[in-house]
Every structure is written in structure tokens, then in C-alpha cells.
KELO-106666 format. One record per residue (C-alpha): residue in three letters; x, y, z. Coordinates in Angstrom, 1 decimal, always signed. Each point is the difference from the previous one (the first is absolute). Layout:
<pts>
+------+--------+--------+--------+
! type !     px !     py !     pz !
+------+--------+--------+--------+
!  ALA !      X !      Y !      Z !
...
+------+--------+--------+--------+
</pts>
This chain:
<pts>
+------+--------+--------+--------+
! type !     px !     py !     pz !
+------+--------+--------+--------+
!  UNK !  +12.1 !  +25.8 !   +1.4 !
!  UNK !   -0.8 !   +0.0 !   +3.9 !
!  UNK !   -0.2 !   -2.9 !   +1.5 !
!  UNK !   -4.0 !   -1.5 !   +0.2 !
!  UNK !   -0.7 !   -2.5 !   +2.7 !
!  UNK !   -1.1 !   -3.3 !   -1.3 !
!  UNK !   -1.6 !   -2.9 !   +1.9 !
!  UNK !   +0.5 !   -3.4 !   -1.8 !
!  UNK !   -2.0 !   -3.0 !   +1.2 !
!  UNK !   +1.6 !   -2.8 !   -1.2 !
!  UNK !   +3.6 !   -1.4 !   +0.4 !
!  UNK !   +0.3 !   -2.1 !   -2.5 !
!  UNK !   +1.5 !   +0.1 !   -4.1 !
!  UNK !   -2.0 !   +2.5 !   -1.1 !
!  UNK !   +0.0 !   +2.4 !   +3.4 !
!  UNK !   +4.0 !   -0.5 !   +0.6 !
!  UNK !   -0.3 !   +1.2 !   -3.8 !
!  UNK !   -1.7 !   +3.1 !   +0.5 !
!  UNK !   +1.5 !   +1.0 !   +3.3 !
!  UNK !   +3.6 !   -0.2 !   -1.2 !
!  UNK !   -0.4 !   +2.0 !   -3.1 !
!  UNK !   -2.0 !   +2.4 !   +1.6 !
!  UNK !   +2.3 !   +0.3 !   +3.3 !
!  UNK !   +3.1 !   +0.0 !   -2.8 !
!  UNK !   -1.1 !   +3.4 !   -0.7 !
!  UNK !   -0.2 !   +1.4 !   +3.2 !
!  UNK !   -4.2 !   -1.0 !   +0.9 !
!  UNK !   -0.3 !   -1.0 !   +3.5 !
!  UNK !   -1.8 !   -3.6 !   -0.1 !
!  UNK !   -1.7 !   -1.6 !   +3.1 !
!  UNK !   -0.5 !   -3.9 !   -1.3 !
!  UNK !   -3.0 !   -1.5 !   +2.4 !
!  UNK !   +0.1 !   -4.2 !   +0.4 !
!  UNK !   -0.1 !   -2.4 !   +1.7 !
!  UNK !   +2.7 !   -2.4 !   -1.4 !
!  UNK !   +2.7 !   +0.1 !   +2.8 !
!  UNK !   +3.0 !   -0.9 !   -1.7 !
!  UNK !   -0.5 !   +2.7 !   -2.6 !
!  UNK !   -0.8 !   +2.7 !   +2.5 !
!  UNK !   +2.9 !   -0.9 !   +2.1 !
!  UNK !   +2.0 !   +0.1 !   -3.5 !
!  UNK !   -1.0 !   +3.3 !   -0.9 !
!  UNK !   +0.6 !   +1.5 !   +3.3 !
!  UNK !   +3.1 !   -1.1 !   -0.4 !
!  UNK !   +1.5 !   +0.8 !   -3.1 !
!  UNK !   -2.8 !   +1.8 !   -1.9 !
!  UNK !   -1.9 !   -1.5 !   -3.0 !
!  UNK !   +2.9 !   -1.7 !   -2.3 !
!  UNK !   -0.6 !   +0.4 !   -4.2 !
!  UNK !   +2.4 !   -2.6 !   -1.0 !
!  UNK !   +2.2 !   -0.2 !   -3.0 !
!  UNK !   +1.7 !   -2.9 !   -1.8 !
!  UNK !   +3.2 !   +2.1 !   +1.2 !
!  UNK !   -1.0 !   +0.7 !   +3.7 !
!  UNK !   -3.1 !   +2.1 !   +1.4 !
!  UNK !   -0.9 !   +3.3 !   +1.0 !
!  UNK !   -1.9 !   +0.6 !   +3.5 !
!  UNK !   -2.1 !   +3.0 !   +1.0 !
!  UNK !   -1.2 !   +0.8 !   +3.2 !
!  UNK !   -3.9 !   -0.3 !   +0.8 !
!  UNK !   -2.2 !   -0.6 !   +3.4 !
!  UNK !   -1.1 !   -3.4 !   +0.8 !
!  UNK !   -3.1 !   -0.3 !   +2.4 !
!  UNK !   -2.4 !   -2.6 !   +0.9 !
!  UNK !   -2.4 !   +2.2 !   +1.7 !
!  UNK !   -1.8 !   +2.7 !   -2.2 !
!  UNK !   -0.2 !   +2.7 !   +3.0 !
!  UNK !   +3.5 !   +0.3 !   -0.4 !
!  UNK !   -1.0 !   +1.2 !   -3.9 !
!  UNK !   -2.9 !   +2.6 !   +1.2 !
!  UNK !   -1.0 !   +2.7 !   -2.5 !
!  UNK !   +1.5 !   -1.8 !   -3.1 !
!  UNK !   -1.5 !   +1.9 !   -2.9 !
!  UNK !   +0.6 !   -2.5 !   -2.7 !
!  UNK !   +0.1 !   -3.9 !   +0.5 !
!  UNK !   +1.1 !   -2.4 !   -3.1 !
!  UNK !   -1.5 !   -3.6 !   +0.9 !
!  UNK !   +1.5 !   -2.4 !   -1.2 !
!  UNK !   -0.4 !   -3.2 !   +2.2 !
!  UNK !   -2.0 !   -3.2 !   -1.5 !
!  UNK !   -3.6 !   +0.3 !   +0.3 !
!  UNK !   -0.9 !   -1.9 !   +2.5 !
!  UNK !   +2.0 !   +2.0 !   +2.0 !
!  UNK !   -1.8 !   +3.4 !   -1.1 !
!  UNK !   -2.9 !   -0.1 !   +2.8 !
!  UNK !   +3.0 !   -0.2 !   +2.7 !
!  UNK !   +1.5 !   +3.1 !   -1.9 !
!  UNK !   -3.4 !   +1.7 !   -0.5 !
!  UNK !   +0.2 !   -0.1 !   +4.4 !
!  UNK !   +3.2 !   +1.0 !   +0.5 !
!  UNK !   -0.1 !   +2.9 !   -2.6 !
!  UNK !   -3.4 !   +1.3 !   +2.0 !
!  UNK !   +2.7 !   +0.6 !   +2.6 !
!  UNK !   +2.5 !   +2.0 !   -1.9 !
!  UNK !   -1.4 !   +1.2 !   -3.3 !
!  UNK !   -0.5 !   +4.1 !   +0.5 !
!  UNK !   -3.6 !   +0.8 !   -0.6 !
!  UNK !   +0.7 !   +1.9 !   -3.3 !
!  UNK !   +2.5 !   -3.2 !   -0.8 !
!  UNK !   -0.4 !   -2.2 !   -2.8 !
!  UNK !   +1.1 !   -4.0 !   -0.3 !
!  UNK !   +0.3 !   -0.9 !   -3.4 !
!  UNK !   +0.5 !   -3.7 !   -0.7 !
!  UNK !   +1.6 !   -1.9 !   -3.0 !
!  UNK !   -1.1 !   -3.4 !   +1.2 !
!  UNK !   -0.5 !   -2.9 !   -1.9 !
!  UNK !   -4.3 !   -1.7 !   -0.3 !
!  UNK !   -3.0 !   +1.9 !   +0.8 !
!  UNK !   -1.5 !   +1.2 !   +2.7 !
!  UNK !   +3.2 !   +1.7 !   +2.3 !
!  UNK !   -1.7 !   +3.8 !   -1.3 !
!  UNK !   -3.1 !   -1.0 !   +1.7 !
!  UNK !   +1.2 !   -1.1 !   +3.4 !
!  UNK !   +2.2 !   +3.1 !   +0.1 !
!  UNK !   -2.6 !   +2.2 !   -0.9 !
!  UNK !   -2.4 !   -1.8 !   +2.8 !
!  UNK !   +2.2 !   +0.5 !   +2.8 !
!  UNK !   +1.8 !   +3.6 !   -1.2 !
!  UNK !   -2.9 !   +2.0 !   -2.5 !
!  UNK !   -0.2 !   -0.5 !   -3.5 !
!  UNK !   +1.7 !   +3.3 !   -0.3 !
!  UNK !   +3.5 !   -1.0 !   +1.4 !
!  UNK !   +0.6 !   -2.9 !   -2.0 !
!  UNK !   +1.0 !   +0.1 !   -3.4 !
!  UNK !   +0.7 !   -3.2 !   -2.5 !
!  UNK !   +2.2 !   -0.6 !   -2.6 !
!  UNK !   +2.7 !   -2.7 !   -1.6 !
!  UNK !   +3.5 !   -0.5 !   -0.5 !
!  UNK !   +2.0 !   -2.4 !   -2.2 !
!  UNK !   +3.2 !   +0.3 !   +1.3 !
!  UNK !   +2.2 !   -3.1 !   +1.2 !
!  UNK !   +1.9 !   -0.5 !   +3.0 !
!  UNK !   +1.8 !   -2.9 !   +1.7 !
!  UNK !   +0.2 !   -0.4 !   +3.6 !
!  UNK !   +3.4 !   -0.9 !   +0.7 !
!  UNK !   -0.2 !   -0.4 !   +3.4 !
!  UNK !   -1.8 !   +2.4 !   +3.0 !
!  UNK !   +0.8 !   +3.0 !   -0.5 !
!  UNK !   +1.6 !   -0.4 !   -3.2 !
!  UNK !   -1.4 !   +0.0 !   -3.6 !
!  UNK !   +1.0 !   +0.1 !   -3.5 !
!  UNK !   -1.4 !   +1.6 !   -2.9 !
!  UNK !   -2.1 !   -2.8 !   -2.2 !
!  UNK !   -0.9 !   +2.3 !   -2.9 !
!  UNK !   -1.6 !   +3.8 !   -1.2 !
!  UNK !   -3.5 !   +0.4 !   +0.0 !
!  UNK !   -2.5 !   +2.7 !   -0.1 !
!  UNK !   -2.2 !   +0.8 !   +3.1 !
!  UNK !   -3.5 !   +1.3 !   -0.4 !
!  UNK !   -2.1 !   +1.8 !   +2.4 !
!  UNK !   -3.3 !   +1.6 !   +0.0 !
!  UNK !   -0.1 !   +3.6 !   +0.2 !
!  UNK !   -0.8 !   +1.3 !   +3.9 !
!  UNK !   +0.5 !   +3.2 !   +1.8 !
!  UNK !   +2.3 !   -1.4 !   +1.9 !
!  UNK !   +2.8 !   -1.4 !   -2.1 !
!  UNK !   +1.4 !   +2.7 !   -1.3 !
!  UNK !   +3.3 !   +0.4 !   +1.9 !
!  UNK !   +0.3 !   -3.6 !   +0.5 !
!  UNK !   -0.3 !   -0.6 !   -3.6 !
!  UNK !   +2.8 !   +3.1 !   -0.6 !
!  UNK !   +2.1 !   -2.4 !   +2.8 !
!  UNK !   -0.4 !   -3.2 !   -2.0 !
!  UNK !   +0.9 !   +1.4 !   -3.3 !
!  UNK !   +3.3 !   +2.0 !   +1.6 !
!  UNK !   +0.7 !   -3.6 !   +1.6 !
!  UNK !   +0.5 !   -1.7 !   -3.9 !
!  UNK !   -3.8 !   -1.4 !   -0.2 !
!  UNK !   -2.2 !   +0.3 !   -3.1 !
!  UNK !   -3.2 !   +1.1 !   +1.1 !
!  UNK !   -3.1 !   +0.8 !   -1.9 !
!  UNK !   -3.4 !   +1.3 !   +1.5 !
!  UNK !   -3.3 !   -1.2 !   -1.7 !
!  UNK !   -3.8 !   +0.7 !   +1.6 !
!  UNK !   -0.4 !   -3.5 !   +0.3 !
!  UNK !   +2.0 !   -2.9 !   +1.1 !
!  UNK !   -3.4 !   -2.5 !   -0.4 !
!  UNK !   +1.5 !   -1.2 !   -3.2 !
!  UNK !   +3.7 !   -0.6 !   +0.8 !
!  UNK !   -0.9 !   -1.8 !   +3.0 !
!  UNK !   -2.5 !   -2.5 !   -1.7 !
!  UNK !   +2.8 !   -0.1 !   -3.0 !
!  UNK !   +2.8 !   -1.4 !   +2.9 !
!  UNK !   -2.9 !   -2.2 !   +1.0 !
!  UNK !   -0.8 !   -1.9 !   -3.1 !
!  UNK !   +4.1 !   -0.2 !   +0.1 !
!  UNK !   +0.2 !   -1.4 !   +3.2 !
!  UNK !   -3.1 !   -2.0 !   -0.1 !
!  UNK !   +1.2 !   -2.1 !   -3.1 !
!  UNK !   +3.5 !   -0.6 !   +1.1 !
!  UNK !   +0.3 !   +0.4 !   +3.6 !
!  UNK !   -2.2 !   -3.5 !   +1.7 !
!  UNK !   +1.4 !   -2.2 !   -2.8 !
!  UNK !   +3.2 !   +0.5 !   +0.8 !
!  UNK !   -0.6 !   -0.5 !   +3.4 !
!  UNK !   -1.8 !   -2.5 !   +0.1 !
!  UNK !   +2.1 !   -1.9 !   -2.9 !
!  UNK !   +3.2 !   +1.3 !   +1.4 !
!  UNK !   +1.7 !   +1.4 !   -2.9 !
!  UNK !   +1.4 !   +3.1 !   -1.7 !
!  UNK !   -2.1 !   +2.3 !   -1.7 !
!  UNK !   +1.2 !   -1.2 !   -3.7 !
!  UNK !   -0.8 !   -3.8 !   +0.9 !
!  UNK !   -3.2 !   +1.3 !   -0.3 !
!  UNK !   -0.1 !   +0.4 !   -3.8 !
!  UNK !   +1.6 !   -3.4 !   -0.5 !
!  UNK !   -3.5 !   -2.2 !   +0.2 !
!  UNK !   -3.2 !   +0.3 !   -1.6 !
!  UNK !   -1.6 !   -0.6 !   +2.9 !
!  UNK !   +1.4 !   +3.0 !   +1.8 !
!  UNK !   -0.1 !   +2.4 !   -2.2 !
!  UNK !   -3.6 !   -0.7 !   -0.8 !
!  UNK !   -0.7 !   +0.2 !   +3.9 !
!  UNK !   +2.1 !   +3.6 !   +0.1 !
!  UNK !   -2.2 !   +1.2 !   -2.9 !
!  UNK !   -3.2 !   -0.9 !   +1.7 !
!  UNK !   +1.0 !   +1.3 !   +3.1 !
!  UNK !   +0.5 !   +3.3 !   -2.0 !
!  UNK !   -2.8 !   -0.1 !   -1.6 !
!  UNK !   -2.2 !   -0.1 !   +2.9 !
!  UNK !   +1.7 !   +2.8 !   +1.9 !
!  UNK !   +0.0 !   +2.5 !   -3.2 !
!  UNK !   -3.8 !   -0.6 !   +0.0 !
!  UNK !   -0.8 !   +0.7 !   +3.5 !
!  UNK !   +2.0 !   +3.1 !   -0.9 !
!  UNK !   -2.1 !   +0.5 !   -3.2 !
!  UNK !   -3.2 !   -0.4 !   +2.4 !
!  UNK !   +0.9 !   +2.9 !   +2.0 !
!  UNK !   +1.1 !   +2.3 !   -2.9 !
!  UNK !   +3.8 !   +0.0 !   +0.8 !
!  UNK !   +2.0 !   +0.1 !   -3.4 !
!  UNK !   +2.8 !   -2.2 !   +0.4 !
!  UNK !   +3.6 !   +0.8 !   -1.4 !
!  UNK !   -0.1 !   -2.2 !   -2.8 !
!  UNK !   -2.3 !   -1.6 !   -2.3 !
!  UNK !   +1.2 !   -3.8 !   +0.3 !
!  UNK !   -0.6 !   -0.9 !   +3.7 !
!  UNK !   +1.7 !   -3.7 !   -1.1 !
!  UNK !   +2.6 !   +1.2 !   -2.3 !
!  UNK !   +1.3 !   +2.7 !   +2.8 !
!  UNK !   +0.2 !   -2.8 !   +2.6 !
!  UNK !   +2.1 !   -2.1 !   -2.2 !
!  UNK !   +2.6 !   +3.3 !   -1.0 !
!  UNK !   +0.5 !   +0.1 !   +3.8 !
!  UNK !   +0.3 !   -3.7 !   +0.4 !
!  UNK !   +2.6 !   +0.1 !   -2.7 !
!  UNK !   +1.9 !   +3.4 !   +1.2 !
!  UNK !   +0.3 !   -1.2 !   +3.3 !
!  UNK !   +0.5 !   -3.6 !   -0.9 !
!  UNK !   +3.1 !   -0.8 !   +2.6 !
!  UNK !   -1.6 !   +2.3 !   +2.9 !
!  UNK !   -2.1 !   -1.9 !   +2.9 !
!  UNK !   -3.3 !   +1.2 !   +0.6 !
!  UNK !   -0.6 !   +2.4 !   +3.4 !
!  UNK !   -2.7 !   -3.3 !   +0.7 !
!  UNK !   +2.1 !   -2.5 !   -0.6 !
!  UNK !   +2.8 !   +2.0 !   +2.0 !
!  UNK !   -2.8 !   -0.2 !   +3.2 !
!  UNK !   -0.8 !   -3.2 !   -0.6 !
!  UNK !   +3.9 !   -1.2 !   +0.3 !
!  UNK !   +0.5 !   +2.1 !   +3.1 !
!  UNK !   -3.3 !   -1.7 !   +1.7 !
!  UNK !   -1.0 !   +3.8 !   +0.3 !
!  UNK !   -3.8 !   +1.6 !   -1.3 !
!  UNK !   -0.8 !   +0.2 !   -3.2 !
!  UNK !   -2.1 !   +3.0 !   -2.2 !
!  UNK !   -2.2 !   -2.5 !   -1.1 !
!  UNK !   -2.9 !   +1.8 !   +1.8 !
!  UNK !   +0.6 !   +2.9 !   -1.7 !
!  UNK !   +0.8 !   -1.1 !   -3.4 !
!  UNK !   -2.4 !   -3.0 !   -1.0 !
!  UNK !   -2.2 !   +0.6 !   +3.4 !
!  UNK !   -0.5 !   +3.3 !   -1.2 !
!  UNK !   -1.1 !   -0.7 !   -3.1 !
!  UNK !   -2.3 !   -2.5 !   +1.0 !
!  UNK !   -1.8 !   +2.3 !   +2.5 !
!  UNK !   +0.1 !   +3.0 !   -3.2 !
!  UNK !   -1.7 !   -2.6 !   -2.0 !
!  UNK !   -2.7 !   -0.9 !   +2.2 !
!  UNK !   -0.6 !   +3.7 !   +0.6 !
!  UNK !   -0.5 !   +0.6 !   -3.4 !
!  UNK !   -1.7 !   -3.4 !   -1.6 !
!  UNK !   +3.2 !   -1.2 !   -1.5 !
!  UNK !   +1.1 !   -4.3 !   +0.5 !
!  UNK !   +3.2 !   -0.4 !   +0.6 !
!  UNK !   +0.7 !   -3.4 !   +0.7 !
!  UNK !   +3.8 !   -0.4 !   -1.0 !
!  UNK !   +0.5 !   +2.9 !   +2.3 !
!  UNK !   -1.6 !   -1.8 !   +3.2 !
!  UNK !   +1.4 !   -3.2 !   -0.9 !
!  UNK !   +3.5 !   +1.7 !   +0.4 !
!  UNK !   -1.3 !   +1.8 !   +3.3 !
!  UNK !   -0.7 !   -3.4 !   +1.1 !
!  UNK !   +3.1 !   -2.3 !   -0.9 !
!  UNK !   +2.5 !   +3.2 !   +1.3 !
!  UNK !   -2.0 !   +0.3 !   +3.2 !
!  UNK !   +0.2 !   -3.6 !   +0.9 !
!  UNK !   +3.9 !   -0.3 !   -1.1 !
!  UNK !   +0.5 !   +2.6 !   +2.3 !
!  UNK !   -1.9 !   -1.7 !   +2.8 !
!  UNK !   +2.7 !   -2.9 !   -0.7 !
!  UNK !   +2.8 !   +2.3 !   -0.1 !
!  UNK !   -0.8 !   +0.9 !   +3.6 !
!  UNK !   -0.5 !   -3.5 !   +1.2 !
!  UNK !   +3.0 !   -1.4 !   -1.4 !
!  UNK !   +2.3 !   +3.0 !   +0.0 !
!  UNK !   +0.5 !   +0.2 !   -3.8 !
!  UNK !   -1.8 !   -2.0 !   -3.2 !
!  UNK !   +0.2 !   -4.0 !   +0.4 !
!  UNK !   +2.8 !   +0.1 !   +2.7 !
!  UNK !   +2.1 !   +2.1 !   -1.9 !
!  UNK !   +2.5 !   +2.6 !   +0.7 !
!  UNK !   +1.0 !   +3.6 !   -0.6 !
!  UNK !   +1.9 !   +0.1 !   -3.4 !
!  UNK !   +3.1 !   +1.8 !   +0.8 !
!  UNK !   +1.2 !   -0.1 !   -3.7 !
!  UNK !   -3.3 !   +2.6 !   -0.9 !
!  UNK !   +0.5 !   +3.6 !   +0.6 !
!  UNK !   -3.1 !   +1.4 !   +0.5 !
!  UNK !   -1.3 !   +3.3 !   -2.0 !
!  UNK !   -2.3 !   +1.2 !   +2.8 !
!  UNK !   -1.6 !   +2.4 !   -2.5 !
!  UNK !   -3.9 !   +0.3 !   +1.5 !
!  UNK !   -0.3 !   +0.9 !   -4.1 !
!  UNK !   +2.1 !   -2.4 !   -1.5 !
!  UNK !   -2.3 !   -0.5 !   -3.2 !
!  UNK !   -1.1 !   +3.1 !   -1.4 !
!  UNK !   -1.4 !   +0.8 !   -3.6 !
+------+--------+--------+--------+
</pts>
């Protein structure tokens, strides 16, 4: 297959992911960022996929500034969405005309900032499931298969023949509405109260109290959903949330992973998100904006005190920087 150009926006898990196995078979990647260490990495020695018995490394172009990146014809986003309106800016600069930036991004809202700075027509939206580690910059190991879903655009087809010759499962579908609502009553339920309790996913299911809080939190998101006429991917908004809970009972939350690091959480796009939907469309959700609440004001400690209560960086956790790390 010739080699495609591909612009990915993102240098964390789940970019180093997509840029190694689609540089290992031969596509030239630019990877756009702003995380020094990683850039400097990756011009150095290439984006890493590490093994339990070594690593592989591939060559791709790091670069800070999106001139450098002009006339890209297909962008992947995947940076955490309150980064996407700094992406949206720089991919004005270097996204060709006929280009098309698809993003895979965890909450709601990152297809709407795109679309207002580039044109609804050269952004296209869809989901992924897959895992990835980030093992250090640069450097990432594979957390797990998973299916990526797109919605169908003019635009996609090579990149979509690029990502299936890379090893990805891909599926098209003529609307992503309902698998990104599905990985927001997901996140929703498990991703503030383990951030703001500061435990594993599975600790979670271990009190009646929490569980009953994940189910409402569910709940509430699957009928703002319902309100707007998106069909969700399964039937049991509470029952899904606790299958996830359960499958990914050791793993750290990507909220609770922010929150440890004193970085920005997705908390506007997940339960913020959900509060705005439901005002939009005459639907409470008080659980939701509770959680907006606490998460938002933890953080505001976080920055004043460099980490929660004093505390500091775990160096025993391993982060799974997976912007998708609970899917359905």
C-alpha cells in the first residue's frame, strides 16, 4: 500500500499507539504536541511499542508548530479535551482544505469545537476501545484489542484502508451520537468517584453507597441521551457501568490518573457536558452537577497544593493513559 501521510495530534498512550503501528508499516506519521520530553523522545529514537522482551521503534516527525505540518489531509485527534480548542487553532493552520480531522476523544463536545473553527465537513467523529500504556515519552505499550468506530465521511476512505493495513479493527456506522453518549454514561458513572474517592475502578462495586451513586449517575446520562433520541448501546445504563467497573477492576481511572499528576481533568466534558445536554433538553441532572462540582474544586486544590492533601506522585502506579479507558 503507498504510503498516506497522517497528522496525529496527540502524543500520548493512545497517539504513540496509533503512530507506531501505522509508521511499522511503512505510513509516514507527523505527531503534533506540545509535551517537550516526548517530542524530544520521538525525534530521537522514533515512537517505541514496547514488549515484555524489549521494544520496537519506528521513525515519525515530531513538531510543535503546525506550519511545519501544512496540507495534512487527515488529522487523528487524540489529545484530552480541554486541549481540543488549542488543536482546533493549530489544525486551521495545517489541515488541507479538502482535509478531514477525525477525533476519538473521550466526553462531549470536542466534534463541535472542531467543526466551529475547521467546517463541519472536515471533521468526522467516532470511538475506539483500544488500550494503551504510556511507558514513558515516546514509548507505549499495548493495553488491550478493541474495536474503533467512525462515522462514515467522504474523506476517510484511504485513511480507514491505512488503519485497517496498520492491525486496527475499524467499523464505519452513520452515526457516532450513540457510541459517544454510550462511553459517557461509562465514564460518567465511574470516572469522578474514583477521583474524587481515590480508588480503582473495582473499589467501586465494593459499597452500597457507591454503587448506588454509579447507577444514578448512569441513569441520568442515559436519559439526557433518551431526550435527544440517541439509542444507547445497551439496555441497562447501571448494569453496563458496573460490567466495566468489574472488567477493569485493577485499572486507574484516566480522572483519577489527572487528578494524581495535578494535571486537568475531563470533567467538563463528561459530567459538565451532561449537565449543559440536560438543561438543553429539560432533563435534572443533579448527581451529574454534584460531580462537576466536587471534581472542579479538587482540582482547584490539586493546583494550590501541588497534588491531593499534600500528597505525592505514586511512583508504584503505572498509568494507562487510554483517553477511552472504559468503554462498553
Amino acid at each position: 500500500m503507498p504510503s498516506e501521510p497522517v497528522l496525529i495530534v496527540g502524543t500520548g498512550a493512545l497517539g504513540s499507539l496509533f503512530a507506531a503501528r501505522l509508521a511499522r508499516v511503512g505510513t509516514r506519521v507527523t505527531m503534533l504536541g506540545s509535551w517537550a520530553a516526548a517530542l524530544e523522545a520521538l525525534a530521537r529514537a522514533g515512537v517505541c511499542l514496547v514488549r515484555e522482551d524489549g521494544e520496537d521503534c519506528f521513525p515519525v516527525h515530531a513538531i510543535s508548530d503546525p506550519a511545519h505540518s501544512a496540507g495534512s489531509e487527515i488529522a487523528l485527534v487524540l489529545v484530552k479535551s480541554w486541549q481540543t480548542a488549542r488543536a482546533a487553532d493549530q489544525l486551521k493552520e495545517c489541515l488541507a482544505p479538502d482535509g478531514v480531522a477525525l477525533t476519538l476523544q473521550n466526553g462531549h463536545g470536542n466534534r463541535e469545537i472542531l467543526a466551529a473553527a475547521l467546517g463541519p465537513e472536515r471533521v468526522a467523529l467516532g470511538s475506539t476501545t483500544l488500550g494503551a500504556t504510556l511507558a514513558g515519552p515516546g514509548r507505549v505499550r499495548f493495553g488491550g484489542a478493541g474495536l474503533t468506530t467512525v462515522e462514515r465521511h467522504p474523506g476517510l476512505g484511504p485513511p480507514i484502508g491505512l488503519f485497517r493495513a496498520a492491525g486496527f479493527e475499524i467499523a464505519e456506522t452513520d452515526s457516532a451520537d450513540g457510541l459517544v453518549w454510550s462511553k459517557l454514561v461509562i465514564n460518567a458513572a465511574i470516572n469522578p468517584l474514583t477521583a474524587l474517592l481515590e480508588v480503582p475502578n473495582g473499589v467501586l462495586l465494593e459499597r452500597e453507597e457507591t454503587r448506588a451513586s454509579m447507577a444514578a449517575l448512569a441513569l441520568e446520562t442515559a436519559a439526557v441521551a433518551a431526550a435527544q433520541g440517541i439509542a444507547l448501546a445497551f439496555d441497562d445504563p447501571a448494569a453496563a457501568a458496573e460490567a466495566v467497573a468489574r472488567r477493569t477492576a485493577a485499572n486507574y481511572s484516566s480522572m483519577y490518573q489527572d487528578v494524581l499528576r495535578g494535571a486537568p481533568t475531563e470533567i467538563d466534558a463528561i459530567c459538565g457536558a451532561i449537565v449543559r445536554e440536560g438543561q438543553r433538553v429539560g432533563v435534572a441532572t443533579p448527581v451529574n452537577e454534584t460531580m462537576w462540582k466536587l471534581v472542579r474544586a479538587k482540582v482547584g486544590k490539586v493546583w494550590q497544593n501541588g497534588y491531593p492533601g499534600g500528597a505525592k506522585p505514586r511512583p508504584d502506579i503505572h498509568f494507562a493513559e487510554n483517553e477511552n479507558d472504559h468503554h462498553p
